[in-house]
C-alpha positions in Angstrom: 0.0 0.0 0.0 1.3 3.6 -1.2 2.0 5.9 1.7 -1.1 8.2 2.0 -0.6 12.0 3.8 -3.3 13.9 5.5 -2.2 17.5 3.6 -3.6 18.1 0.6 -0.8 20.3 -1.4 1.3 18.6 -4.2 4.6 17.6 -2.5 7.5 20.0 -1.8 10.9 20.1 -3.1 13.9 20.9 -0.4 16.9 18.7 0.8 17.0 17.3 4.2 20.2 15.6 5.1 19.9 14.3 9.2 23.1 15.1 10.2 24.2 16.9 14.1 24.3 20.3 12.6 20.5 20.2 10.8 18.5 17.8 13.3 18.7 18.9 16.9 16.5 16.7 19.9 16.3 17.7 23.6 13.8 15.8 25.5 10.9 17.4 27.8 11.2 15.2 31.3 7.6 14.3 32.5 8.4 15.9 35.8 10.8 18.1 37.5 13.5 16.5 39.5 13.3 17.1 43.2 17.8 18.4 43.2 17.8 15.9 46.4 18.2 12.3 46.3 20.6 9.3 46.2 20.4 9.3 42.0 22.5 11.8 40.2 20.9 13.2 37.4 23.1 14.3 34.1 21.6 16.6 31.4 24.0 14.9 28.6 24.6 16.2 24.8 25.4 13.8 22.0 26.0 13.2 19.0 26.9 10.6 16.2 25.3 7.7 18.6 22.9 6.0 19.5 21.2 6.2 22.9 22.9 2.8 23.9 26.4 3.5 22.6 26.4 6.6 24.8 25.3 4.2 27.7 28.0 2.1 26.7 30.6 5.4 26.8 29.5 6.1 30.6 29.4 2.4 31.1 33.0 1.7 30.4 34.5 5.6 31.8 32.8 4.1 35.6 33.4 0.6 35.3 30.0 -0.5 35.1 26.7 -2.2 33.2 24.9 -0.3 31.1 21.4 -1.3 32.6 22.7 0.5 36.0 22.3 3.7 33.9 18.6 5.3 33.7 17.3 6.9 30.8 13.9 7.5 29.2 13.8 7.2 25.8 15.8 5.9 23.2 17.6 8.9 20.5 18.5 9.4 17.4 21.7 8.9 16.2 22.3 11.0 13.2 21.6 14.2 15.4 22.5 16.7 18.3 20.8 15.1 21.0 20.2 16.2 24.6 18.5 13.9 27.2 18.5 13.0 30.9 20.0 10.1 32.1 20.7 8.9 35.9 23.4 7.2 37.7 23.9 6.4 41.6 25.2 9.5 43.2 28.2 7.0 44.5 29.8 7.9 40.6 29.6 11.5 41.2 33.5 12.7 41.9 34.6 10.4 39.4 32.6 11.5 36.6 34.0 15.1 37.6 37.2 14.3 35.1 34.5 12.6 32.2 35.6 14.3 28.6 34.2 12.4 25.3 34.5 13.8 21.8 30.7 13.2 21.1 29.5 13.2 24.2 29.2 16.3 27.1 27.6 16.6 30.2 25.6 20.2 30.4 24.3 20.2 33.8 23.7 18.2 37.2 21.2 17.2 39.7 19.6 15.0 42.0 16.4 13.3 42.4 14.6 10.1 44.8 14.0 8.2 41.8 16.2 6.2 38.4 14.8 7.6 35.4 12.6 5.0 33.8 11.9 3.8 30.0 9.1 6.1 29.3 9.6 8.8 32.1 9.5 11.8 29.6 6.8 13.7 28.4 7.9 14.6 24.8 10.7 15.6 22.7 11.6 19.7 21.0 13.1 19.6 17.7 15.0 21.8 15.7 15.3 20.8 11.8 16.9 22.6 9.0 15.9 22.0 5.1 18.0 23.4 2.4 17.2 24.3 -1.3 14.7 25.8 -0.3 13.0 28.7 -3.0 10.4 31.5 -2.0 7.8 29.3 -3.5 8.5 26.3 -1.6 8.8 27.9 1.6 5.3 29.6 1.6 4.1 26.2 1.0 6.0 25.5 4.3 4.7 28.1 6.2 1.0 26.7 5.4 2.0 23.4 6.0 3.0 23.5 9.0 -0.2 26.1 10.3 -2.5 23.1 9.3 -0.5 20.6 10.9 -0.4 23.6 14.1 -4.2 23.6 14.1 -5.3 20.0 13.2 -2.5 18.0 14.0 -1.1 14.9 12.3 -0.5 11.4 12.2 1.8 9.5 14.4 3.0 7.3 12.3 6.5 5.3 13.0 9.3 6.5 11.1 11.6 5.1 8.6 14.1 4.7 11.9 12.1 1.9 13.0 12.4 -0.6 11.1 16.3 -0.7 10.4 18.3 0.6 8.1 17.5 -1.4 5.1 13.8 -1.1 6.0 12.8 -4.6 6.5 13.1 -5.5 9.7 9.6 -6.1 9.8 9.9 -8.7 7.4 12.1 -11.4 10.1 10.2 -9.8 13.0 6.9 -11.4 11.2 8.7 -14.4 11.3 10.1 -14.4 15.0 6.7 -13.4 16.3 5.3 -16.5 14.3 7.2 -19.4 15.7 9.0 -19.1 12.1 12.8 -17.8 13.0 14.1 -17.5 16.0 16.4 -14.5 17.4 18.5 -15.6 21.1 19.1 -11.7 21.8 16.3 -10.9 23.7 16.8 -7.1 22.8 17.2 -7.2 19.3 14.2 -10.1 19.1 11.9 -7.4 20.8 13.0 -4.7 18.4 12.4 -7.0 15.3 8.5 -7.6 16.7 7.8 -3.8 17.0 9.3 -3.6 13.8 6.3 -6.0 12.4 3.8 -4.8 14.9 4.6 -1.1 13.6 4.3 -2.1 10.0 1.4 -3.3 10.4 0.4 0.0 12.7 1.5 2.4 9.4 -0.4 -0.1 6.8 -3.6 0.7 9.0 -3.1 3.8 9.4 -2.4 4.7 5.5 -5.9 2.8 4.9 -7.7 5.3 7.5 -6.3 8.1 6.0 -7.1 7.2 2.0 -10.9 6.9 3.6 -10.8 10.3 4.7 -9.2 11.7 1.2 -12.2 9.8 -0.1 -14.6 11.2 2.3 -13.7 14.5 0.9 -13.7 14.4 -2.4 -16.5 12.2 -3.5 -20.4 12.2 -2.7 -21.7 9.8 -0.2 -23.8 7.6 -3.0 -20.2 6.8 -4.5 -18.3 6.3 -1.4 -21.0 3.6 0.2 -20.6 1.1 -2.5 -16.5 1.5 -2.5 -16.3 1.2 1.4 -19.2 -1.0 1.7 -20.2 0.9 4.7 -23.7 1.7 5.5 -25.1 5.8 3.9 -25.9 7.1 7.6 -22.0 6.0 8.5 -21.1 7.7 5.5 -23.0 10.7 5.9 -21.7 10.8 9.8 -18.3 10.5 8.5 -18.7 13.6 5.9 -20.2 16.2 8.6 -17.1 16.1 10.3 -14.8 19.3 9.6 -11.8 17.6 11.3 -8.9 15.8 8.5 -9.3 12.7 10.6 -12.4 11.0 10.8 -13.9 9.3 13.6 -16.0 6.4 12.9 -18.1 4.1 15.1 -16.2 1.6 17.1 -13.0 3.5 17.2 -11.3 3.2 20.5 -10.2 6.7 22.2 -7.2 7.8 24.6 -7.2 10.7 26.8 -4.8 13.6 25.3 -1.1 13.3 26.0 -1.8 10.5 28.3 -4.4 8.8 30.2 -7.1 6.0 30.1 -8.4 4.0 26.5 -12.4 4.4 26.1 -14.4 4.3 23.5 -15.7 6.3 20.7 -19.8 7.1 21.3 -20.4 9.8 18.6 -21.7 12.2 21.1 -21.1 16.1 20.5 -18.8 16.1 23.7 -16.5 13.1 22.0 -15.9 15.8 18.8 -15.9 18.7 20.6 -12.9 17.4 22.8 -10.8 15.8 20.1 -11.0 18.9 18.2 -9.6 20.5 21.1 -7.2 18.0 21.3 -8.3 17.0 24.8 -8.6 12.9 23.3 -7.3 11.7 20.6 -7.6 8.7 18.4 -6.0 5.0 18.7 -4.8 2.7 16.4 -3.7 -1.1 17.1 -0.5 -2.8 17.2 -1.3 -6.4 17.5 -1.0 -9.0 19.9 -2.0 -10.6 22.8 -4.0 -8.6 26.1 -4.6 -5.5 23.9 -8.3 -4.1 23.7 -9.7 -4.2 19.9 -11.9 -1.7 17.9 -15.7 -2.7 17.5 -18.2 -2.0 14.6 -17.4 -0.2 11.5 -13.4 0.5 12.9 -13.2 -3.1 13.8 -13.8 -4.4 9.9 -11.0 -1.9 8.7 -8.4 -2.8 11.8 -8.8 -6.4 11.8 -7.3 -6.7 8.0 -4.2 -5.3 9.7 -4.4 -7.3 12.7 -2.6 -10.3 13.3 -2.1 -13.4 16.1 1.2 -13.0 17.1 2.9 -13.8 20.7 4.1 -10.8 21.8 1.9 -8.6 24.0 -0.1 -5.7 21.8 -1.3 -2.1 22.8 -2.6 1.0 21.4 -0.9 3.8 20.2 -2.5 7.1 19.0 -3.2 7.9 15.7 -3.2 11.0 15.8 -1.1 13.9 17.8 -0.5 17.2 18.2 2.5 19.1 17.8 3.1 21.7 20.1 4.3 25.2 19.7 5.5 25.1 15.8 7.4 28.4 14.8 8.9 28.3 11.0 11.8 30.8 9.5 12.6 30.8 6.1 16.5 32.4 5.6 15.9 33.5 1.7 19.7 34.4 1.4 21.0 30.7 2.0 17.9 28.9 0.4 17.3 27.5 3.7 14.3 26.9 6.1 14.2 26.2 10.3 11.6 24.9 11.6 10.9 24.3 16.0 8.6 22.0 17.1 7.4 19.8 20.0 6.4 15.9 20.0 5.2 13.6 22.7 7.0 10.6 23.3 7.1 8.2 20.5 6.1 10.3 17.7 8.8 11.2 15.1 10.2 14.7 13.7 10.8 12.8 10.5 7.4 12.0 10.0 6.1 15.4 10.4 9.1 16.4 8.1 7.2 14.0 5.6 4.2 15.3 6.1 5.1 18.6 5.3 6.7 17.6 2.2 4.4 15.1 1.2 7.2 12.4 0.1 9.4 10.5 1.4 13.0 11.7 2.6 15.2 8.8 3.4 15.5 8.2 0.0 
């Protein structure tokens, strides 16, 4: 299935390299650190490494395993990153004398706690494009004030699934009984891979039903959907880009409880104020399904796999956008904010409408 994007323009022509210098991350914590405690808390800058290989480089300097290290989220590597990580105070005086030609430590301080896998409430981006003409950079500008007011959707980036872009491919297998991986890291890394695949292939179909919803008359768009006129017609009245249709499973808006979708003016009114949001499936076992209408579109993209599933949203809302376009170097900068798990790249591919990792 082709790709589908919920912008209407034609695509946009610029050149995006990631590189430390044009993709910049720093992630939002979820909460503020208390500056007392028995876990020392670094603010740490990188660049050219993964999250792990940085682990590794504070790992070795102290002498230790990289699992005594806490951090929240995993970063890019191809970019100037800055995250939190923690370490027992004990490794304090030592790391006084730490120097690394990719990675710095910014700042210090304490808290009760380690920082945990998911302890972070979003991610602030700074991305600059290049060949960038007048033309092309309006286009920009509305882009991303569409994407400001409606939002867009989260799907997983081109990082995800390796750097040939198959990884889903063996992770099918693994998840199947098919292949087998002894690493128990890289075997959960190859499932997501499959189980986001799957996740994008949904999502692509929901979107193609809303370009459809828009653009042709509800006698024409019963018979291709085979879904029922008054669903249809339901489907049209919305003004949002995303449609929400019965059955549809909801999440509160950046976090909170799954519930589901009942159609009632207070359900529409709060997604369009981005107070819920909209979930799609990654499949497995102990995960709570669509129903109805949803349900007959999600279950094509649904699969029995032994790995445990969940929901993710389908749809998020960047958070203070600001755009510059520098018409003496034919370049354009762009600021944004993400919760956790959604990719920069994938709003950079919204904007452009095409793919750019090729």
């Amino acid at each position: 299935m082709d790709r589908f994007y919920s912008l209407d323009h034609a695509s946009i022509d610029f050149h995006f390299k990631q590189t430390p210098r044009d993709f910049v991350v720093e992630e939002i914590p979820l909460y503020d650190f208390s500056g007392e405690g028995e876990h020392l808390i670094l603010f740490v800058r990188k660049k050219n490494l993964t999250t792990n290989e940085m682990l590794g480089v504070f790992a070795r300097y102290l002498g230790i395993k990289n699992r005594e290290i806490g951090y929240a989220g995993l970063k890019d590597k191809h970019a100037m990153t800055k995250q939190y990580i923690s370490l027992h105070k004990k490794h304090e005086e030592m790391l006084e004398n730490f120097t690394h030609e990719s990675v710095k430590i910014v700042s210090k301080t304490y808290h009760n706690n380690k920082i945990r896998i998911g302890h972070l409430r979003g991610n602030r981006f700074f991305i600059k494009v290049k060949k960038v003409n007048p033309t092309n950079a309006q286009k920009i500008d509305e882009a991303l004030k569409n994407i400001a007011k409606f939002g867009m959707p989260n799907f997983f980036g081109y990082q995800r699934f390796g750097n040939d872009g198959d990884n889903h491919i063996l992770g099918e297998k693994i998840a199947k009984g098919e292949a087998r991986e002894r690493n128990p890291r890289v075997k959960k890394l190859l499932i997501n891979a499959y189980q986001s695949h799957l996740f994008n292939l949904w999502l692509s179909r929901r979107l193609e039903i809303n370009r459809l919803v828009n653009n042709f008359e509800a006698s024409e768009i019963e018979s291709v959907l085979n879904m029922p006129n008054d669903e249809v017609q339901k489907l049209k009245a919305q003004k949002h880009p995303f449609k929400l249709m019965s059955g549809d499973i909801m999440e509160h808006y950046p976090y909170g409880r799954l519930f589901d979708f009942e159609a009632t003016e207070e359900d529409f009114r709060r997604f369009n104020e981005k107070d819920i949001s909209v979930t799609g499936l990654l499949c497995g076992k102990k995960v709570k399904i669509s129903l109805g209408i949803a349900r007959g579109i999600e279950k094509d993209f649904d699969d029995e796999i032994n790995a445990d599933g969940a929901r993710r949203y389908a749809w998020v809302f960047p958070q203070d956008i600001e755009g510059r376009f520098k018409q003496e170097e034919a370049q354009y900068e762009m600021n944004f904010s993400l919760p956790k798990g959604s990719y920069a790249t994938v709003l950079l591919e919204e904007v452009a409408k095409r793919k750019i990792n090729e």
